[in-house]
N, C-alpha and C positions, 0 to 999 in steps of 0.2 A: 210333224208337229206333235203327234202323238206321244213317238219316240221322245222327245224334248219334255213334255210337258210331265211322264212319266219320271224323268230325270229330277225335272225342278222340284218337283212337288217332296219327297224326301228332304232336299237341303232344305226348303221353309220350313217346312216341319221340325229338323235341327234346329234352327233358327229360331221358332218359337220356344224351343225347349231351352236355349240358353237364354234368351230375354224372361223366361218367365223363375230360371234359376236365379238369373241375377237378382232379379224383382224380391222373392224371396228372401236370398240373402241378405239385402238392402233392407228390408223391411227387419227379417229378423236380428240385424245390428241395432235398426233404429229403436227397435221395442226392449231391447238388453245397451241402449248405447253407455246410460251411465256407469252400470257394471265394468261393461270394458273400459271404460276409460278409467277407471278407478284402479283395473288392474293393471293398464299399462301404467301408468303413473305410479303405483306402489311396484312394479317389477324396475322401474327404475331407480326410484327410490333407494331399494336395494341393490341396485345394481352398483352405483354410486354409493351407497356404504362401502360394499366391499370392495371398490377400487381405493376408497380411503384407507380401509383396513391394511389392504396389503401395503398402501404408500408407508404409513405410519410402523409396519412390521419393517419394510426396508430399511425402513431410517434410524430407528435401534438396531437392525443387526450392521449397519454400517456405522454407527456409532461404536459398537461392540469392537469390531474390526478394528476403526481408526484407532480406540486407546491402546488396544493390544499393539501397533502398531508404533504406536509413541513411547510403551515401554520399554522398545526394543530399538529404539535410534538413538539412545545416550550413548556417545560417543562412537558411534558409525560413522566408518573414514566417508569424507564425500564424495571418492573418489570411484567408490563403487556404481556398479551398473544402475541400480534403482534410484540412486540420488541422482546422475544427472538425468534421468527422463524426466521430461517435461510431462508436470502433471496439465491433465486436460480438462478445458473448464466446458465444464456440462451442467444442465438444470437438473440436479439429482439432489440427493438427502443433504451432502455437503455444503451446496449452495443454500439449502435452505437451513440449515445449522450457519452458516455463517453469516447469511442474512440477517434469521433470527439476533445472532449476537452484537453485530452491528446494529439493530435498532433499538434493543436494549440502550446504544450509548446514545443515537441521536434520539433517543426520544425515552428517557431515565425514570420518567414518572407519570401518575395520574395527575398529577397537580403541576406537572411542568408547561411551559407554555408552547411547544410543539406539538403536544396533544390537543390543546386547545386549536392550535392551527388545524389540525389535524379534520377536528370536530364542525370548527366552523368551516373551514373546505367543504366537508361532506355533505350540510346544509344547501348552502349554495349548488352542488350538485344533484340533488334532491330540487332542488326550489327549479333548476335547470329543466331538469326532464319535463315536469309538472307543466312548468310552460311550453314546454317540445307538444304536448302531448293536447294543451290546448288552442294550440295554433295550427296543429293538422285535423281537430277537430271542425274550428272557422275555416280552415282551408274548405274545406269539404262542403258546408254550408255554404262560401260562396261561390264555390264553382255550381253546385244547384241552384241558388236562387237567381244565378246567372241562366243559365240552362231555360230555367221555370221564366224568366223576362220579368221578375220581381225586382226592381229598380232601387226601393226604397228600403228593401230588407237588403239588399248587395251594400248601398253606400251604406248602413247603421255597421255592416261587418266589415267595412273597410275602419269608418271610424274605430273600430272595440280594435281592430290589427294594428292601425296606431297606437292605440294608448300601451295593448299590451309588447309595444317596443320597448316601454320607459325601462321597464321590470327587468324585459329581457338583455338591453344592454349591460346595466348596473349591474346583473348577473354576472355577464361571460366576465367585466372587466375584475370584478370583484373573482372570480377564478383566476383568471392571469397574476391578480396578485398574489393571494394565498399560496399558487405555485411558484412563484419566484421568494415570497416570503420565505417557505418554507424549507428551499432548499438552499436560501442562505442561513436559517438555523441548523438546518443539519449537517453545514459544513463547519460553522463555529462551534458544534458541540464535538465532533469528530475530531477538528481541528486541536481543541482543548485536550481532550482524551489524549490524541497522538501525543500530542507535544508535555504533558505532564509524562506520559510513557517513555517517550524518547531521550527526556531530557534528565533522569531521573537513575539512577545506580548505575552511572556510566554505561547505560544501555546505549547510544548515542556511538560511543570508542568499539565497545563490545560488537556491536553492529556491522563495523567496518572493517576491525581489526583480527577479532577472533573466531568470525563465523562466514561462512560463504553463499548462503543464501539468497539475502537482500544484496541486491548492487546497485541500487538508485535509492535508498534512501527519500533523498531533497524531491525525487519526482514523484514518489507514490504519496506523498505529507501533500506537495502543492499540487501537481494538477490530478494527479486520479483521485483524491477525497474529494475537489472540487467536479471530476464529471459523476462521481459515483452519487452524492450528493444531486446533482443536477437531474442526474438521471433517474431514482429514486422518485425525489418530487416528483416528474414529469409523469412517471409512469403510475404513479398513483390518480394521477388524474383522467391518465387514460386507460386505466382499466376500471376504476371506480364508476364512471361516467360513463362508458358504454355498457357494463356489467347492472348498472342499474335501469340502463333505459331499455335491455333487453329483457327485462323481467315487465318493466312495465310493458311495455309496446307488445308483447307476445301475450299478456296477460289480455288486453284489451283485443286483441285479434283472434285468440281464441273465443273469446264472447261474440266476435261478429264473424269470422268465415268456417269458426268450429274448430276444436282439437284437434282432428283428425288429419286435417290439411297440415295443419300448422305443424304435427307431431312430424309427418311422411316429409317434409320439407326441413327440419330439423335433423331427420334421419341424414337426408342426403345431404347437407351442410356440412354434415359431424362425418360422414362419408369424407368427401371432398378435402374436408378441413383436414384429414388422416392424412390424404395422400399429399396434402402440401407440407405438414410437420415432416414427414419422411423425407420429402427432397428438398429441406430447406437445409442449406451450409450449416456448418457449426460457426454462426458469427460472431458469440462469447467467446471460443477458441483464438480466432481471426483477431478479435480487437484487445486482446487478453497479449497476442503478440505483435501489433504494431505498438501498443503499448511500452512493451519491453525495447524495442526497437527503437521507440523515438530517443528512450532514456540512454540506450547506448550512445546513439546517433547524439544525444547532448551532454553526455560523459566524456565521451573523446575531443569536441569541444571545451570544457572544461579543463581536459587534462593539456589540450594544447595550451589553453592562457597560463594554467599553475605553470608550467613547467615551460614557457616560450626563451626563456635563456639559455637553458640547458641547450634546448632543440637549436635554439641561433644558431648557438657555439657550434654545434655538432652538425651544423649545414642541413640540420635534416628533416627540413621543409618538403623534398619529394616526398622521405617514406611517412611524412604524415600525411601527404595529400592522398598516398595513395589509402594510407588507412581510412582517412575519410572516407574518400569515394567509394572504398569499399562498405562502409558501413552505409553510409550514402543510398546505394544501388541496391542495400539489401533490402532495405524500407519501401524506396519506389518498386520493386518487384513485387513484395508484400502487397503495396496498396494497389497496385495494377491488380494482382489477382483478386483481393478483396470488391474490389470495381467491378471484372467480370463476373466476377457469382451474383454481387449485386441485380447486374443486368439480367444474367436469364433467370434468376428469383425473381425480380420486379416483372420480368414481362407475364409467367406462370399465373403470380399472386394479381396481379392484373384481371388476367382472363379470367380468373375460376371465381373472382369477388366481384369485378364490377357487370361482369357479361353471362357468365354462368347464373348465377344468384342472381342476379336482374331476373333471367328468364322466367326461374321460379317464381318468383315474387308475381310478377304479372299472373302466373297462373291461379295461383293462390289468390289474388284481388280478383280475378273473376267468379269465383267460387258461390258466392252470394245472387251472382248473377244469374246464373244456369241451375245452379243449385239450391233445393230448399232447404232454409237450416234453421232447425227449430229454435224459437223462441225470437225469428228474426222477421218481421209484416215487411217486404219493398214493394210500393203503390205504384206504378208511373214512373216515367225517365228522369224523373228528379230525385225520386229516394234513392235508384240502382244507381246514376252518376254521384252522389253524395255518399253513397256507403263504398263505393269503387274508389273514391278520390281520400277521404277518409282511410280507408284501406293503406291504399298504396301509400300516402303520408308515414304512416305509421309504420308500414311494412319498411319505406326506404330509411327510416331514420333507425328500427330495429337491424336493417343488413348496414349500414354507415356504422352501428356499435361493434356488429359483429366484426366487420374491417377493419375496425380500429384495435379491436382484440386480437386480431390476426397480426395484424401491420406490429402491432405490441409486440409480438412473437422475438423478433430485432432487436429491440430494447429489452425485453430479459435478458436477450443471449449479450447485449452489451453490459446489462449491470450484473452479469454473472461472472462479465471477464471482469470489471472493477472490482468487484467484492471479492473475487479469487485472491487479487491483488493487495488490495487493503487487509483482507480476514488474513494474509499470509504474514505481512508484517507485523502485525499483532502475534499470533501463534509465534512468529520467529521472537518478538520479544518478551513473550513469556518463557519459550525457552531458556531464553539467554541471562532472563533475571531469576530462571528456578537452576541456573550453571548448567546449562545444558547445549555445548558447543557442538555446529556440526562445520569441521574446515577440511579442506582439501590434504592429506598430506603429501609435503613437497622435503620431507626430512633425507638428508644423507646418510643416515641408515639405512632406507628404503629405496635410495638410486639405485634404478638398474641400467645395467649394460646392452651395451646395442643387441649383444645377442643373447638376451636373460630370456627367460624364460616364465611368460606370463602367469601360468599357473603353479610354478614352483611350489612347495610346501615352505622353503628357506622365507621367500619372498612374504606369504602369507602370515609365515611365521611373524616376522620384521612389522608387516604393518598390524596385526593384532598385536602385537607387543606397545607398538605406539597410540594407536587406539586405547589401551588399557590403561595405559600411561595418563594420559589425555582427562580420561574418565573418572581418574582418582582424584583425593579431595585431602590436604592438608587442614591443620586446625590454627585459625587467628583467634589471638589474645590480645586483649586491648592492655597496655603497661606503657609506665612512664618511660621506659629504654626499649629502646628496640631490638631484638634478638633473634635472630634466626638459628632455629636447631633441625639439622638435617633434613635442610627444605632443597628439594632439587630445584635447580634452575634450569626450563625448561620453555621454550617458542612454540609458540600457536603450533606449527606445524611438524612437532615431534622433538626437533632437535636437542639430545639431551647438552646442554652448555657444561653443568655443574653438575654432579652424580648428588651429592650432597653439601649442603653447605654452612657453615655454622660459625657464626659471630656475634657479636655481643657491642652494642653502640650507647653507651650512657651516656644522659645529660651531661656538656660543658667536654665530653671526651670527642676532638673533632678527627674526621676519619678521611683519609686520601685515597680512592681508587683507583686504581690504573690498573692497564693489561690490554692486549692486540682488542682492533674491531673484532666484534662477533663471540667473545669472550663473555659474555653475558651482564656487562657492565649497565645496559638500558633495562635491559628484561629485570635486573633488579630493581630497581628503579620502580619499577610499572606494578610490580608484585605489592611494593611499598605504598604508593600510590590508590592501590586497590582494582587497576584495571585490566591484570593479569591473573587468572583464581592461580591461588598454591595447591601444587599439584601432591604434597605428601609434607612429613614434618609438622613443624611447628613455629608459627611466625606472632611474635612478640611483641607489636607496636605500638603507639598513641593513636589517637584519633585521626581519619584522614584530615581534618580541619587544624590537626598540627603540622602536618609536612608540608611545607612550602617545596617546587617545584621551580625553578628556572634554567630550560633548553640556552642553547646557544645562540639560537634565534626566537627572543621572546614574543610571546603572542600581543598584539597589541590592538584591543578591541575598538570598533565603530563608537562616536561615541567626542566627548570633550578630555582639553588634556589633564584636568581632574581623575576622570574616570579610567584614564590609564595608570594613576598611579594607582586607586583604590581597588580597582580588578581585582576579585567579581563583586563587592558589595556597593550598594548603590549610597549615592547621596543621603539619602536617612540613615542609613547603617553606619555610614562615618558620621553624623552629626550624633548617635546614640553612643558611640564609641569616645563621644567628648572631643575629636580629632577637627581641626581647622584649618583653614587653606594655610595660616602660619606654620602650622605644625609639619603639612608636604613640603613648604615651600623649602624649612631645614633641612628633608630629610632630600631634596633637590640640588642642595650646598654639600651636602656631604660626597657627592659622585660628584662635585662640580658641573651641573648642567643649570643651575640656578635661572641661568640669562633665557632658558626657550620659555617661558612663563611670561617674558617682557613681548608680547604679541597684542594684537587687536584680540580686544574680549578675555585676555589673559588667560584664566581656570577653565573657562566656559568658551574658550575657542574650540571649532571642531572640524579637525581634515581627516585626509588619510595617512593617518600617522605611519603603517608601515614604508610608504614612499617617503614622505617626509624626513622622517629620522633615522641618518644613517644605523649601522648593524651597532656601529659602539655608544651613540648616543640610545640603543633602544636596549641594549645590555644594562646600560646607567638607569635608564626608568625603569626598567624592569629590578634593580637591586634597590632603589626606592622603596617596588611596591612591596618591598620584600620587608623594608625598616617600617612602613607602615603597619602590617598585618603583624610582624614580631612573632613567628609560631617558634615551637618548641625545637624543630630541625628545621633546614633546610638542604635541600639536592639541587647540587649547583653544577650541572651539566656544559664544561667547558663555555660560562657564561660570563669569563673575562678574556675571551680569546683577543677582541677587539678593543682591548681599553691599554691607558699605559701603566706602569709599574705601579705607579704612586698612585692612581684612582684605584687600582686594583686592590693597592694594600688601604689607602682608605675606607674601601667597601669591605675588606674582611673583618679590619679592625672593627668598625662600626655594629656588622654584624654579632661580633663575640660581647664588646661593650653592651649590646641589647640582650645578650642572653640566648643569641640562637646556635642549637651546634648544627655544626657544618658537615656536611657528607659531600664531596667534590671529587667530580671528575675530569682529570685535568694533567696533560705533559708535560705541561709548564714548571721547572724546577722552581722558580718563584714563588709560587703556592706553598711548597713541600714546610716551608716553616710557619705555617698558620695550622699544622694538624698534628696531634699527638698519635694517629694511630693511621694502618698503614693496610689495605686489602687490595691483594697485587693477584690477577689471574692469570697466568701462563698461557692461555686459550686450547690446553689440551684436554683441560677436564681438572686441572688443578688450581690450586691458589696457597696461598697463604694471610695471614692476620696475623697483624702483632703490633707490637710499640714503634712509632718510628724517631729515629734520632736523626732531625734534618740536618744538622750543621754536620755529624760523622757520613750520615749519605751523600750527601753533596762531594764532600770529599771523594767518597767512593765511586762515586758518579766519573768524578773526576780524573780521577787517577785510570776506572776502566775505559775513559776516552781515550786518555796516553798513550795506554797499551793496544786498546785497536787500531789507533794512528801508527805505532808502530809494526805491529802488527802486517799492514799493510804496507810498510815500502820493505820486509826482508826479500821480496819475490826480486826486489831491486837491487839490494842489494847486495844476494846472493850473483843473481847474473852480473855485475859489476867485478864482484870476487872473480867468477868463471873466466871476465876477460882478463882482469891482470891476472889469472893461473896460466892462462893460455900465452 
């Protein structure tokens, strides 16, 4: 026992020496407490500067980077390596540059009224907490004077919990709207933007036709403005609204269980919170690409209806089933995976917010209780159950913000994939209206052979030559004749048509063109038009509002049968123009279709006119809207394929009687004597221009029919000769 007691007596003595260090230390905190806290708080303080610091140094040197980067993609084939990676949407400088500029457009001013939404939202989230914070205070009050068997002080704060429901409901619903309000304003102001953007310097054609970027157009305008919008709102309310009640609620809990808990619990939160950011998926990435995928998946749909005759004819219902399906299966694979990450994210973010941080909390609300914390009197089991219940209110509504700021984590990485999306369609259409294409090249210059040679210098040579090409800029002049001096003729995707080309089209001088497909007969056209840039030379026109255009198959808008003839000016436009349903109804008699106006509702009937009217009755409306509008030229795109002789030469005659010259493309030897001049392209890279004499052509036409008819039976009857020789 001796032995034993020799032994013990050393470790109390340790024992003493560590209770009387602690004692110490505990003391000498409490006597410097405010000092330390002042400087943990000022080491924070700064700590957070300089993580701003360095955010805001990122985000200019990657601004730095991206212009440098923009100066050097004018006219970069898309075919190289760095253009088709998929860029990756991440919460970095860029998304907050492109957020920033997207809310510039939904939200334009001080004085606008989305700001206003804006302001009164924040209100109400304010007015929100306010109340959060005095309903766990009554909490608290009456779980004590429950406790205490004060009957009379319990029912006065059940009463005061009623009344303050009135407040509190009108609150949340008054949130619900402001958030739904506001993200139908941020879709109609988006919406507006887009579509003055889109619809504006043939950005719209330019989009589709000369650049390979954008491939859904129709889906990123209708449904990603409308979830990017959606989402937006949403998340303003839930990060605003737990970001405020965590300032309060921690504010008030410092006061009651001390800093120091609060700070050591915040530590391991901000812990915790680290190692969840780290293994959370990239879900902006994820919904950045079922995105892209739905749009596929309803592009090829699409493409099936435009084009379901072709496909009839051609039987070829398998291999579109199976292009579906494969488009189909690429999606549900997508969203299968997208589901699984979901799942072991959800169970993670589960455990480490509602059960982890539960824990602490509890301990933290004890804190009062075991511990004494200056400037805090607890009398009796009624102040410790009332400042514990009070606590923990406060503490679970401060970790419910925090979750919610967590759970938000999802929804940035969702509105970073929509704004990737949106910010890119914008950037692509400011390229496109500062002439800045980037398309794939698919040029026969640039064909290689099965066994070419990827890195060649030949090859390399070939597509920087068309690249360069691509990238150069011709000069338009606006002039009563239109003239082109050695302007190449040249397709989106390199192919030179015409090396140079040069002619001259004046007023009342009408012009015939003809030459094989693919000879550059459209691409003129589209130059004329303004929806092709000129690539060198000099191009001499009128205003685009004087070249009337009419395809083969004309466009015939949604809409009453008025408004097909006046296409694109609305009803006030023709009544400014002095023009009256008399006045179409003449220029209706002139093609001879007079009689489709004798309908129910007449002017102001409205179907679907392209089913409705055959190809040659829509040829006739469309040389109407042609006598209506009366421009200086018109490009008449094999647009009397479908009519007979006599309508055909009453619509040309009609035209020249109003003063429009004619540029027509058209095999039709019928034509050839409606046009004094003649641009014929061999499709080798050559042509000619010059006068044409239809009555001496025709003949000549004529005469070379003869001779290839005969032509063709010597082979006859040469072997004929051979048998009577034989």
């Amino acid at each position: 026992m001796a032995a034993q007691s020799k032994i013990l007596l050393p470790l109390q003595t340790s024992e003493r020496s560590i209770t009387q260090l602690i004692s110490q230390l505990t003391n000498l905190y409490l006597t410097h407490r405010m000092k330390i806290s002042r400087a943990v708080y000022v080491t924070l303080a700064l700590a957070l500067i300089n993580r701003l610091r360095n955010a805001v140094s990122e985000q200019k040197d990657a601004s730095i980077q991206a212009a440098q980067a923009r100066l050097h993609r004018a006219g970069r084939a898309a075919s190289e390596a760095s253009a088709t990676t998929r860029k990756r949407v991440e919460l970095n400088s860029e998304f907050f540059r492109n957020l920033w500029r997207l809310l510039k457009i939904v939200i334009p001013g001080w004085k606008s009224k989305e700001l206003g939404l804006v302001v009164s939202h924040s209100f109400f989230l304010v007015v929100r907490t306010l109340i959060s914070l005095y309903v766990a205070e009554l909490d608290g009050k009456l779980v004590s004077n429950l406790v205490r068997g004060k009957g009379k002080e319990f029912f006065q704060g059940i009463a005061w919990w009623m009344l303050v429901a009135i407040p509190a409901t009108f609150t949340n619903s008054m949130l619900s709207y402001h958030q739904c309000k506001l993200a139908l304003q941020y879709r109609i102001r988006l919406t507006s933007y887009l579509h003055h953007r889109y619809l504006s310097h043939m950005t719209f054609y330019s989009l589709s036709a000369l650049d390979d970027r954008i491939k859904n157009a129709d889906q990123l305008i209708a449904v990603d403005v409308s979830n990017f919008s959606n989402t937006l709102a949403e998340l303003y309310s839930n990060l605003a609204k737990p970001t405020l009640d965590i300032i309060i609620y921690n504010y008030s809990l410092s006061k009651s269980v001390g800093g120091e808990g609060l700070f050591m619990m915040s530590l391991l939160v901000q812990l915790s919170a680290n190692i969840m950011r780290a293994l959370t998926p990239p879900f902006g990435k994820y919904v950045a690409e079922e995105a892209r995928l739905e749009g596929e998946f309803r592009s090829q749909h699409s493409r099936l209806i435009d084009h379901s005759e072709e496909i009839a004819l051609y039987s070829g219902h398998e291999a579109e089933k199976d292009t579906l399906d494969k488009g189909y299966f690429t999606l549900i694979k997508h969203v299968n995976r997208i589901l699984r990450r979901r799942l072991y994210h959800g169970v993670m973010e589960d455990f480490v917010i509602k059960y982890l941080w539960g824990a602490l909390g509890l301990m933290l609300c004890s804190v009062p209780v075991f511990f004494k914390i200056p400037g805090q009197q607890l009398r009796g089991m009624g102040d410790r159950t009332e400042s514990f219940i009070t606590n923990r209110r406060m503490l679970l509504s401060s970790s419910d913000a925090v979750g919610r700021i967590m759970f938000s984590y999802k929804e940035v990485s969702e509105l970073a994939g929509y704004t990737s999306r949106v910010a890119t369609l914008l950037n692509v259409m400011d390229d496109i209206q500062a002439g800045r294409f980037e398309k794939k090249l698919v040029s026969s210059s640039v064909t290689l052979s099965p066994t070419a040679d990827l890195n060649s210098p030949i090859i390399d040579e070939k597509t920087n030559s068309c690249s360069s090409i691509l990238s150069q800029r011709g000069t338009i002049v606006e002039s009563e004749a239109i003239e082109f001096t050695d302007v190449p003729i040249i397709s989106p995707n390199g192919d030179i048509l015409v090396e140079k080309l040069s002619f001259t089209v004046n007023p009342g001088h009408h012009l015939l063109i003809v030459g094989p497909n693919g000879c550059g007969k459209s691409s003129l056209f589209r130059i004329l038009g303004g929806l092709w840039p000129v690539y060198g030379g000099t191009v001499k026109k009128p205003d685009y509002s004087d070249i009337f255009y009419i395809p083969q198959r004309p466009y015939l808008s949604r809409g009453t049968l008025r408004q097909q003839i006046i296409y694109p000016d609305s009803l006030r436009q023709m009544r400014v123009k002095g023009v009256t349903d008399d006045d179409l109804l003449k220029y209706l008699e002139e093609v001879g279709i007079a009689q489709i106006v004798d309908r129910p509702k007449g002017w102001d009937a409205e179907d679907e006119w392209p089913s409705v009217l055959s190809i040659g009755l829509q040829q006739r409306v469309a040389m109407a809207r042609l006598f209506y509008h009366k421009p200086k030229y018109a490009i008449l795109d094999e647009c009397t394929s479908s009519v007979t002789l006599e309508v055909e030469k009453a619509m040309y005659d009609t035209a020249k009687r109003l003063g429009v010259t004619l540029m027509t493309v058209s095999h039709r030897r019928s034509l050839w004597r409606y046009h004094s001049w003649i641009l014929q392209f061999d499709g080798q890279g050559g042509y000619f221009f010059g006068g044409l004499d239809a009555d001496r052509r025709l003949k000549l036409e004529d005469e070379k029919e003869e001779l290839e008819l005969q032509l063709r039976a010597v082979p006859e009857i040469e072997r004929r000769i051979a048998e009577l020789t034989d």
